[in-house]
C-alpha positions as a Markdown table, in Angstrom:
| # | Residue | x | y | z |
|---|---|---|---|---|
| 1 | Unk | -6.4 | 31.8 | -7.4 |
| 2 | Unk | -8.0 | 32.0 | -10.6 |
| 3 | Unk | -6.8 | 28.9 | -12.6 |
| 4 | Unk | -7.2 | 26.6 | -8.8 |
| 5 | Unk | -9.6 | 25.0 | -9.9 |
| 6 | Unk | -8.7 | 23.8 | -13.1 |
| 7 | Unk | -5.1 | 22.7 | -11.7 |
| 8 | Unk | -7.2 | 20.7 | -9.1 |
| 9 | Unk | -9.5 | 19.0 | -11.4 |
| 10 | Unk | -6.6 | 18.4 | -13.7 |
| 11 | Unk | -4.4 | 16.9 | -11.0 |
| 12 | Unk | -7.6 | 14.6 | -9.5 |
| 13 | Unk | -7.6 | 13.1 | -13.0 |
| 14 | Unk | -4.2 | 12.2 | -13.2 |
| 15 | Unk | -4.3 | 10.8 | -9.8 |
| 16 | Unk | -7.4 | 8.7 | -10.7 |
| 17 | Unk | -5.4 | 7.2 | -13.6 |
| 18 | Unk | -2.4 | 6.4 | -11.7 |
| 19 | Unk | -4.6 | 4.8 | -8.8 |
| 20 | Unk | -6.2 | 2.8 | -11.1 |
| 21 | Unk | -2.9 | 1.8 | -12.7 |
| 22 | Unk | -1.6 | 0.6 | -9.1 |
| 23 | Unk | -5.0 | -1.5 | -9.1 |
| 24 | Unk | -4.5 | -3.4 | -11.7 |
| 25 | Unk | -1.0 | -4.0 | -10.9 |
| 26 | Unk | -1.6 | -5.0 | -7.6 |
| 27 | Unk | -4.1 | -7.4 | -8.5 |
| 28 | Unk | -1.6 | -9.1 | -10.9 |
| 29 | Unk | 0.8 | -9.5 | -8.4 |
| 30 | Unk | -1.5 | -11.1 | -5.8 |
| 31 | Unk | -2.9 | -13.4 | -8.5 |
| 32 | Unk | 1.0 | -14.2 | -9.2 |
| 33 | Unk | 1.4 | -15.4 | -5.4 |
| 34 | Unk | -0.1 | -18.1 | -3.5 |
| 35 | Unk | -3.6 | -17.8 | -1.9 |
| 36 | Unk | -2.4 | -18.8 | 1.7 |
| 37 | Unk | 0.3 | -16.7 | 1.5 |
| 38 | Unk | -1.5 | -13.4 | 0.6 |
| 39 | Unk | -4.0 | -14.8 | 3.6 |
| 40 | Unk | -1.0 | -14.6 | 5.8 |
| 41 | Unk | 0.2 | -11.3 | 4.8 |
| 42 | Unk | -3.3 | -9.8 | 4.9 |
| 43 | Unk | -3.8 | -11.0 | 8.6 |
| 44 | Unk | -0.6 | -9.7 | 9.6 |
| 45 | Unk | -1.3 | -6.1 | 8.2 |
| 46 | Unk | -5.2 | -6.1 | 9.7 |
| 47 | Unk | -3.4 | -6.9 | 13.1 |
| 48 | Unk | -0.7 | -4.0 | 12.5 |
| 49 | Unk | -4.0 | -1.5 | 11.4 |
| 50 | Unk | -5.9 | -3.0 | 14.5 |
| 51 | Unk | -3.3 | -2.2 | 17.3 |
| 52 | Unk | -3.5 | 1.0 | 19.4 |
| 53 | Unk | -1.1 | 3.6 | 18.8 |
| 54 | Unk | 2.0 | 4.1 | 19.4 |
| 55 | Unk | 1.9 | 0.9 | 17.4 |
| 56 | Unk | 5.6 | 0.2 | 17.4 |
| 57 | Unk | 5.0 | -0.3 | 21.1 |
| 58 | Unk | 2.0 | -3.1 | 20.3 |
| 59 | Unk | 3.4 | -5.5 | 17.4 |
| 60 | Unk | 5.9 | -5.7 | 14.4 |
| 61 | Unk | 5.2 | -3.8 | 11.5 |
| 62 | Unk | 4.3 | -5.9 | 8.6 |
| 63 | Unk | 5.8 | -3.3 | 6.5 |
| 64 | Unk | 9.0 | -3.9 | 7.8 |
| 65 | Unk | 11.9 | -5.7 | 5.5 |
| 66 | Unk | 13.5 | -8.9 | 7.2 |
| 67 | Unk | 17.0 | -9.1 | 5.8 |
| 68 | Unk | 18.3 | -8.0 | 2.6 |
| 69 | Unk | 16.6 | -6.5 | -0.4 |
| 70 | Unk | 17.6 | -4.6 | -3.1 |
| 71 | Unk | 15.8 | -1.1 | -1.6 |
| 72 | Unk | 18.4 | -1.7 | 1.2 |
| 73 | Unk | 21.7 | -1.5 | -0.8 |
């Protein structure tokens, strides 16, 4: 228990770093797409946050992959 605290604080860093590093790359990915479309995609996901558990009951999941993609091979 003696070095917790240090491997806490060390790991909270590191994590700040990556969060900030999936920041930034988000926000260079939305900027590559088109406004109405990140609208869309935004309003389906508040809808999906808004619904009452069990959710899969209530609506679609907007995290849901329609089709093929190459995480599904």
């Amino acid at each position: 228990m003696l070095f917790l605290g240090t491997t806490l604080l060390r790991k909270y860093k590191l994590a700040i770093a990556d969060w900030n590093l999936q920041v930034e790359g988000h926000r260079g990915f939305n900027a590559s797409l088109p406004p109405a479309l990140t609208r869309e995609w935004e309003a389906e996901v508040n809808l999906w946050e808004a619904a009452e558990f069990p959710k899969y009951k209530n609506s679609t999941s907007p995290y849901k992959v329609k089709g093929n993609c190459a995480s599904n091979l």
